[in-house]
C-alpha positions in Angstrom: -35.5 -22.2 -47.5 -32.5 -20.1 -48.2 -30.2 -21.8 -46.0 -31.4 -25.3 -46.2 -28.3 -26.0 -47.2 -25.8 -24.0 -44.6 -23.8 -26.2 -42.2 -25.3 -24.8 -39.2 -22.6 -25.4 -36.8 -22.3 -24.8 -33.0 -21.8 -20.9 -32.4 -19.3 -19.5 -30.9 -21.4 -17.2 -29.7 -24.0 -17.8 -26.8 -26.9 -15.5 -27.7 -29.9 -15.5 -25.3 -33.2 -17.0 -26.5 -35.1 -15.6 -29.0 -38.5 -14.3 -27.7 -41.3 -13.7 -29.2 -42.2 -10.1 -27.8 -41.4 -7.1 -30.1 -38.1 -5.2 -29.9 -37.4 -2.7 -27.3 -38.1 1.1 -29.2 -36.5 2.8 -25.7 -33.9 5.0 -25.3 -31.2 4.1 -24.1 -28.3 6.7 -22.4 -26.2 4.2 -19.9 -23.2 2.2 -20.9 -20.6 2.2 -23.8 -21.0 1.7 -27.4 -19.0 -0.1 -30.1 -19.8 0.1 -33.5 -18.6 -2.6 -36.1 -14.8 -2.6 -37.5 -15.7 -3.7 -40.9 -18.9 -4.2 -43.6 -18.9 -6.3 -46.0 -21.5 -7.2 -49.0 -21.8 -11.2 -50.1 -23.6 -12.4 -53.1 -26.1 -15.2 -54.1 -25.8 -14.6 -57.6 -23.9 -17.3 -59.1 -21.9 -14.6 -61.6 -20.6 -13.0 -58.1 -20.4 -15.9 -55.5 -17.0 -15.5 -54.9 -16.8 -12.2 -54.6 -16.7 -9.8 -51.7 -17.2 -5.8 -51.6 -16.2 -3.4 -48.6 -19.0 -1.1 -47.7 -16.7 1.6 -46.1 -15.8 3.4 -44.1 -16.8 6.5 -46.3 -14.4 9.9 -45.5 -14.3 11.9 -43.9 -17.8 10.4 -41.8 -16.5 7.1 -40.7 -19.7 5.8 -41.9 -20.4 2.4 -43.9 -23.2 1.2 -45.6 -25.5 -1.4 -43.8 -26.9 -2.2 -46.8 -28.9 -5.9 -47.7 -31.3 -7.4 -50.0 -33.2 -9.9 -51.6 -35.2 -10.3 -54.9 -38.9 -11.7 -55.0 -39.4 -15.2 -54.2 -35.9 -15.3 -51.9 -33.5 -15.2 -55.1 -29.9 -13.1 -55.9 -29.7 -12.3 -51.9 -26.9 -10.0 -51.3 -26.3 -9.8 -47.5 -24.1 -8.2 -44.9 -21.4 -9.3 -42.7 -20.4 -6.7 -40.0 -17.4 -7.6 -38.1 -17.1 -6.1 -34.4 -13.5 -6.2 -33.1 -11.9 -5.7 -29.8 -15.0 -6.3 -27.9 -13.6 -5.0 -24.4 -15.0 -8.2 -22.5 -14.7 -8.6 -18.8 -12.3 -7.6 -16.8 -11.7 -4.8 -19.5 -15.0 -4.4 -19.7 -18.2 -5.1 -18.6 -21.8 -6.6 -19.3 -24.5 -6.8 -20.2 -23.6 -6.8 -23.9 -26.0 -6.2 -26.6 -26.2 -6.0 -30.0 -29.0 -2.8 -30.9 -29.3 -0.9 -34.3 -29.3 3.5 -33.1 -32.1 4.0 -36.3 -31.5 8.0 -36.6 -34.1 9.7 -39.6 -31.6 10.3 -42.8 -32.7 11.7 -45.7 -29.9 9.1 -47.6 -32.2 6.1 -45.9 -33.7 3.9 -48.4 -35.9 1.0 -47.9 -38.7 -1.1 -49.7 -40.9 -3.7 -49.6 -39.6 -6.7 -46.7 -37.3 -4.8 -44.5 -38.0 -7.6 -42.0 -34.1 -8.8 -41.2 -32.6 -11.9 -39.7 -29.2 -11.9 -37.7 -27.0 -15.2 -37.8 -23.8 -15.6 -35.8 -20.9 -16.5 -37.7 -18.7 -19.2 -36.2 -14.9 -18.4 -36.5 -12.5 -15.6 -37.7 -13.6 -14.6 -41.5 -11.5 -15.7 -44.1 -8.3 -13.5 -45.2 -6.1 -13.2 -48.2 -2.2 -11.8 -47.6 -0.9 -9.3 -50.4 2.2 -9.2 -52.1 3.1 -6.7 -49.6 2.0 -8.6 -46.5 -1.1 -6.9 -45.7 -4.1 -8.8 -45.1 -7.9 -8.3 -45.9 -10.8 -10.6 -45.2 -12.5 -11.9 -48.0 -15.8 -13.4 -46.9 -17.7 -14.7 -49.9 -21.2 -16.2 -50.1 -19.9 -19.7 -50.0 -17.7 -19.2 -46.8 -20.0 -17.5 -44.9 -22.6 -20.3 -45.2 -20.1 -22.9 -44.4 -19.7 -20.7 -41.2 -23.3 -19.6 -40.5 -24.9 -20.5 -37.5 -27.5 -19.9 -35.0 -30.3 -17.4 -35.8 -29.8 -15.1 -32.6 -32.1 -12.1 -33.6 -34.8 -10.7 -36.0 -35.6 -6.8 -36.5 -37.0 -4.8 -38.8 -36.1 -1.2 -40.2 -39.0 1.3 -40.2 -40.3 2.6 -43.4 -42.7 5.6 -44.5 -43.8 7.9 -41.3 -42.0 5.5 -39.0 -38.8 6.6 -40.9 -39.0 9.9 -39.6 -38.5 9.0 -35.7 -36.1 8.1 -34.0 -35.4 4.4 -31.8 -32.8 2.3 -30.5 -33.8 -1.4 -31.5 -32.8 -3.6 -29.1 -32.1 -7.4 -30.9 -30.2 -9.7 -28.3 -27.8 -9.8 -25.9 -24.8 -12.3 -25.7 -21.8 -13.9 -23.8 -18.8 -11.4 -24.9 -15.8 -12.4 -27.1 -13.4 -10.1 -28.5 -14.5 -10.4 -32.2 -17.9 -10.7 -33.0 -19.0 -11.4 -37.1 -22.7 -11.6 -37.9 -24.2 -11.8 -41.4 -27.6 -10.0 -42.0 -29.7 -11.4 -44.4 -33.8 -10.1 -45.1 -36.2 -12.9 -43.8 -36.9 -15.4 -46.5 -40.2 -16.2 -44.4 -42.1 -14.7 -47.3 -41.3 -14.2 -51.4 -41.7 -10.6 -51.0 -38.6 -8.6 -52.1 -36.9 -6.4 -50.1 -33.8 -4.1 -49.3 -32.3 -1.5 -46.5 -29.2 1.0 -47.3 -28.8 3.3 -44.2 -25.3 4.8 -43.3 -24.3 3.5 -40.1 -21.3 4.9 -38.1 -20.0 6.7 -34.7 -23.8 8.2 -34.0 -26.2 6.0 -35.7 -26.6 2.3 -37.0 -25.4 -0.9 -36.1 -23.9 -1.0 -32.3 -22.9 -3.0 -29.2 -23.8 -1.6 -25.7 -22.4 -2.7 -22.8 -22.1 -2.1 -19.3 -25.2 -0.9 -18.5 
């Protein structure tokens, strides 16, 4: 197993059980959404480890690309982090929050072979790095993240072929609100089959919180 050898510590974040039944393909048209601040790409392989690539936002769209894979037999992973800030949580705003993926058709969607993927909380603030001229970036890397990966709170899985072409709000957990939220994606190393997603998520597709419905 992949993360045999992640410090699972206690999350932060309380998730609800994970149940067995498939996720929810209904629309949904109540509440408010609140699509992830930041996207970042991590690396298994050992030449880029301690490395760390933004994956937007793309101008003038806003978009960024929730992109993750894997080779065959669970080897050279490159996952995603997607960091969600200033949740509005109660009294600002209100539940119940959850976490859903908006999956739109786009002709730029690309997918193959396992697009079966796990969500992990990530326990903590990411790692940063100040410039010379004060600003500050975070710098997750491959190694951090697993020494802050927790719980498994959520599996889904992106369509592919005809599926592709329709469109449905996954539903993949909700959760007990904080006001930043980091969760690495990763595709389920529950077989050796290789797989990958890139779909451009942003404002009116993709990756999401809803709440206060």
């Amino acid at each position: 197993m992949l993360y045999s050898h992640v410090h699972f510590l206690l999350p932060l974040l309380s998730f609800s059980p994970l149940v067995a039944s498939a996720p929810s393909l209904s629309p949904r048209v109540c509440g408010t959404v609140l699509t992830p601040a930041n996207f970042y790409q991590i690396y298994e392989e050992p030449q880029f480890v301690g490395q760390t690539s933004g994956l937007g936002p793309f101008y003038p769209s806003g978009e960024f690309s929730f992109a993750t894979l894997q080779e065959a037999n669970n080897v050279n992973e490159r996952d995603l982090i997607a960091s969600f800030k200033n949740v509005p949580c109660p009294p600002q705003g209100r539940g119940p929050y959850e976490l859903e993926f908006n999956f739109v058709p786009d002709s730029r969607y690309s997918a193959s072979g396992n697009t079966r993927i796990d969500v992990f909380a990530i326990n903590g603030d990411l790692p940063n790095f100040t410039h010379s001229d004060g600003s500050v970036s975070e710098v997750p890397t491959w190694t951090t993240t697993n020494e802050q990966t927790g719980s498994l709170i959520g599996t889904f899985t992106l369509p592919t072929g005809a599926a592709a072409q329709q469109a449905a709000v996954i539903y993949i957990n909700s959760f007990v609100c904080k006001p930043t939220i980091n969760l690495r994606f990763s595709i389920t190393n529950d077989s050796p089959a290789a797989g990958s997603v890139n779909y451009f998520s942003g404002p009116s597709a993709g990756l999401r919180i809803r709440y206060g419905c």
